[in-house]
N, C-alpha and C positions, 0 to 999 in steps of 0.2 A: 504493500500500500504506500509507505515511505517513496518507494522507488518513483512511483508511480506520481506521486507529489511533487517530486523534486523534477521529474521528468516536464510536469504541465506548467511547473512553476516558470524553467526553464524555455519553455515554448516562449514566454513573455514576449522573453526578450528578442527570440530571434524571429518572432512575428514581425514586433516594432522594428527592428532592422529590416526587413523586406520593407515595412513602407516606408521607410528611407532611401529604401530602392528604387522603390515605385515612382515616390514622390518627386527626387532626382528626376528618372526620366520623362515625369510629368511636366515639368518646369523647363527643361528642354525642349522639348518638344513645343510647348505651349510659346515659347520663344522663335523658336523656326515658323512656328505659325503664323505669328505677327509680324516681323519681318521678310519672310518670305510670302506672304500671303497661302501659306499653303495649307490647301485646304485636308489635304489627306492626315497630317500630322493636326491639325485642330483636331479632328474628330479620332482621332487614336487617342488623344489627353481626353475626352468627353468620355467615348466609350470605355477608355483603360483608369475610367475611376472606380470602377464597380470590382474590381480586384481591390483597392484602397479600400472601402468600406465594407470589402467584405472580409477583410484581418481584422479591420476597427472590430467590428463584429464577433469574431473568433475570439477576440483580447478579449472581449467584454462578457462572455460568456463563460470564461476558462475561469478569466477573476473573479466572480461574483458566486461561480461553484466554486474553486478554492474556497473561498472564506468562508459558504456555507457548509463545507463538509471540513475541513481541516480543523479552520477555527487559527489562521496564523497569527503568530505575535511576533515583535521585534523586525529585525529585519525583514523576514520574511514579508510580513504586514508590509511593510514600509514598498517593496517591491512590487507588487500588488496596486496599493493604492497609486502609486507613480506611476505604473505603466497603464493605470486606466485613467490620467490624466495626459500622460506623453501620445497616447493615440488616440484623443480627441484633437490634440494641434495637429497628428500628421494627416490625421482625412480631413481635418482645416486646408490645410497644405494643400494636398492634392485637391479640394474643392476649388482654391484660387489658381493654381492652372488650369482647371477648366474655366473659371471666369476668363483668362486671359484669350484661351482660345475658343471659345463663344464670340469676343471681340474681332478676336481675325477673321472667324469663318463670318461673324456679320456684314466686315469689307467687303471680302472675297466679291470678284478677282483682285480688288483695290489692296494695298498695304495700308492697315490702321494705324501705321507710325509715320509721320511724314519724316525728311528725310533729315533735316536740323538736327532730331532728337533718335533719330536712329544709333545712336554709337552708344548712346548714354542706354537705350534697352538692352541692347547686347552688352553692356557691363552692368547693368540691374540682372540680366538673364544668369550671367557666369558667376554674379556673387552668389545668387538665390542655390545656386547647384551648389557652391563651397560651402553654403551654409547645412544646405543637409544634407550633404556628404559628410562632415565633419561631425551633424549630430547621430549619422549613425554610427561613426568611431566610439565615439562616447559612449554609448548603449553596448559596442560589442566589448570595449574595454574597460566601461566603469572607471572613466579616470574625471577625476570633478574637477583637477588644474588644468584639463583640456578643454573640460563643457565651459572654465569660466573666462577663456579663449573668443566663443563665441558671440558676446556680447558688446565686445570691441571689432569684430568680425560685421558685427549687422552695422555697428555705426557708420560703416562707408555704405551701407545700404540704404541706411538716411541721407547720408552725404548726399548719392544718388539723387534721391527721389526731390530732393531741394532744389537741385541743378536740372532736374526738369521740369520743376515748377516757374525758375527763373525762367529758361527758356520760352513757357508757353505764354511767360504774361507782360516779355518782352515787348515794346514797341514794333520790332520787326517779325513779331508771331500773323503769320497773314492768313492760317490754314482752318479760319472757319470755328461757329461753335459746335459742331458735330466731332473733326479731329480732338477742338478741345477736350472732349470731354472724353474720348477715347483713350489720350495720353495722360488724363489726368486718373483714369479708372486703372489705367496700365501700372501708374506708378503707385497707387495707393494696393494694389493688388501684390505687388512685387513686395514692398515694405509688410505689410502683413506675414507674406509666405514666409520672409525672415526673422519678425517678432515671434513666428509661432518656433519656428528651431531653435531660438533662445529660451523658450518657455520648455522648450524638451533639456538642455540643457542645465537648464536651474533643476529643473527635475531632478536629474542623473543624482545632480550635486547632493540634494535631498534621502535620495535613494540610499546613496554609498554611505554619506556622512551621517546622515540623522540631523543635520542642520540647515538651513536655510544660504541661500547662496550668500546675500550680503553678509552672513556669518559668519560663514566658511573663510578661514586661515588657510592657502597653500603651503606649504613645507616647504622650509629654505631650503 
């Protein structure tokens, strides 16, 4: 029976790493959509959400029998209650690369980035992938002075989304209130998918330590 606990316990974690997987390639993709206008990668992010919500799903069913049949305390607990907080951010996640690419397939055949602000999505696009790349490090290694890594990690994801707000409300912005609001949906969507890998991250910290991130001491 033990075995058999530790085994499901175990499952957790390498669920929430798959949709970090997932999510990763969600956000990619969701990216080539909008800049490419391509419609075939949009709708692989829409359709390939329903594998994302269906781990949320598994976590949330594994966790909720755990504690009703085990009854865990301490860490165990702690492991539990974390990872059925870390995989509501990551099908958060993957919900807002389908937002993003909903956007493009909307365009289609047009690009919903005009072309000023295009360099600035592709580095929104390549942070949003380091960030949950890096939260599923965290998750497979349990290391809390990595996940508190991530949080100076998203700040150039702000950085980002600032500099294309500058861009859109520039003087020489001429591309209409419809673009506007595309770009401005793009960058709020982008900043999100990021906030939420930090919020996987403060988790971890929670998980391993038993203390809360702003708590948390790194070891010299």
């Amino acid at each position: 029976m033990r075995d058999t606990y530790h085994e499901d316990l175990d499952s957790l974690g390498e669920r929430l790493v798959e949709m970090t997987r997932l999510a990763r390639h969600a956000i990619a993709r969701a990216t080539t959509a909008l800049l490419d206008s391509d419609l075939t990668a949009a709708q692989e992010v829409i359709s390939g959400d329903e594998a994302i919500n269906r781990l949320d799903q598994e976590i949330e069913d594994t966790a909720f029998s755990l504690m009703a049949r085990q009854q865990p305390v301490a860490s165990d607990l702690r492991t539990i209650i974390t990872a059925l907080y870390m995989r509501g951010d990551l099908e958060r996640m993957g919900d807002h690369a389908v937002h993003l690419a909903k956007i493009a397939r909307r365009r289609h055949p047009d690009s919903a980035i005009p072309k000023p602000v295009r360099s600035i999505v592709l580095e929104m696009g390549h942070q949003a992938e380091l960030l949950v790349t890096k939260a599923g490090e965290v998750i497979t290694e349990k290391d809390p002075d990595t996940a508190l890594e991530l949080d100076k990690d998203d700040d150039r994801m702000d950085r980002l989304r600032r500099k294309l707000l500058q861009r859109i409300l520039a003087p020489e912005w001429e591309y209409g209130v419809e673009a506007t609001m595309d770009v401005t949906l793009v960058g709020r969507f982008y900043e999100r998918f990021g906030d939420h890998a930090v919020h996987v991250a403060d988790n971890l910290v929670y998980m391993v330590t038993g203390e809360k991130r702003e708590d948390y001491e790194p070891e010299a």
